[in-house]
C-alpha positions in Angstrom: 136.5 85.7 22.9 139.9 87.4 22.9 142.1 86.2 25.6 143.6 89.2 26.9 139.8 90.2 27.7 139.6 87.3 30.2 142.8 88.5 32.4 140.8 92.4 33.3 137.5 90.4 33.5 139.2 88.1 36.1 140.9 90.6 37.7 137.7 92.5 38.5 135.5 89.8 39.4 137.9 88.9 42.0 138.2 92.1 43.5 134.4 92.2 43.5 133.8 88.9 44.7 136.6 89.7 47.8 134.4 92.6 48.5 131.4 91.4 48.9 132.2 88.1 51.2 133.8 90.2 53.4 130.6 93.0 53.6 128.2 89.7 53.3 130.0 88.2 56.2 130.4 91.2 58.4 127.0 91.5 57.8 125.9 88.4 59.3 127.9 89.0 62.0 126.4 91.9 63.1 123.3 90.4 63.0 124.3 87.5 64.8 125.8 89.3 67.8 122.6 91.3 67.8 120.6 88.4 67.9 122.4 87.1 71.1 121.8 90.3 73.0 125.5 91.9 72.2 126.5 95.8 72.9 125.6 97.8 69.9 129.0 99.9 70.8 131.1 96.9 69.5 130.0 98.2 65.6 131.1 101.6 66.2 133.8 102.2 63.5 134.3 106.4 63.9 137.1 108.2 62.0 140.0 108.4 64.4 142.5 111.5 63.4 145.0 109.8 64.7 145.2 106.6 62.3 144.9 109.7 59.6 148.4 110.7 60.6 150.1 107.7 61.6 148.7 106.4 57.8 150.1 109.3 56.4 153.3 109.1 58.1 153.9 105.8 56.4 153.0 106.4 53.3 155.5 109.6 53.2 157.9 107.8 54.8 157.8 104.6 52.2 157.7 107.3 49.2 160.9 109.0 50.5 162.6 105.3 51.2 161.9 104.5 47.5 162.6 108.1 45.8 166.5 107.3 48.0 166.4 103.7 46.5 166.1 104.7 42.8 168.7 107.5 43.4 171.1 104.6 45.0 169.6 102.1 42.5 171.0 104.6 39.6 174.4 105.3 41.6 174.5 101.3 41.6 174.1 101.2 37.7 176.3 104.2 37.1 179.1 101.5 39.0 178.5 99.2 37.2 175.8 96.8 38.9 173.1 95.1 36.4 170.0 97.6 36.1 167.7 94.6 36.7 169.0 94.2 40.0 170.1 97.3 41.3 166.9 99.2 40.9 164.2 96.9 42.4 166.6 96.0 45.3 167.3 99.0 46.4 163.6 100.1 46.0 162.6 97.4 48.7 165.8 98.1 50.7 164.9 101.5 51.4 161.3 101.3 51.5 161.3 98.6 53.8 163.9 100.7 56.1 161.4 103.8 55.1 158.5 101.5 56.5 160.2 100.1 59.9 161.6 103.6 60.4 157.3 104.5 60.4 156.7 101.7 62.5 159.5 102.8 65.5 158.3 106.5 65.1 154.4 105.6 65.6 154.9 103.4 68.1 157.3 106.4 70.4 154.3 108.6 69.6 151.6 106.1 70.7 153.9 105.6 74.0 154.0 109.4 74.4 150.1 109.4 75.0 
């Protein structure tokens, strides 16, 4: 057996194996707080519009903090910075200022309701 086959097999059997403890385990659960006489309203899990926006919202927001961070991360090599470091730096700079500017924004709209 090649090795680079073992690294995707791995890789997927992991994933798989995450998923299914964690449905296995909710699971049980569930049936234990049935068992012992719990509401049935605790397992309600509806779509909520809501979360759809505020999910969006971060996800545009941390795309347009790292389109900005290449376009500084390029102005940085043009300067004359290393392109190994300019780059990925300013990718996390500005997506993580992309993310916490998400994060201040949903929580003003939250406080608004």
């Amino acid at each position: 057996m090649q090795v680079e086959i073992i690294v995707p097999l791995a890789l997927f059997a992991s994933i798989f194996g995450i998923i299914y403890v964690f449905l296995s385990t909710r699971n049980k659960e569930r049936l234990a707080l049935i068992e012992k006489g719990a509401d049935a309203s605790l397992f309600k899990t509806g779509f909520d519009k809501r979360m759809y926006g505020f999910v969006s919202l971060h996800i545009a927001l941390l795309a347009i903090g790292i389109g900005i961070g290449v376009l500084l991360g390029n102005v940085l090599d043009v300067s004359g910075m290393d392109e190994e470091i300019a780059y990925p730096a300013m990718v996390f700079i500005c997506g993580g200022f992309g993310l916490l500017a998400g994060f201040f924004i949903s929580r003003k709209l939250q406080s608004k309701e």
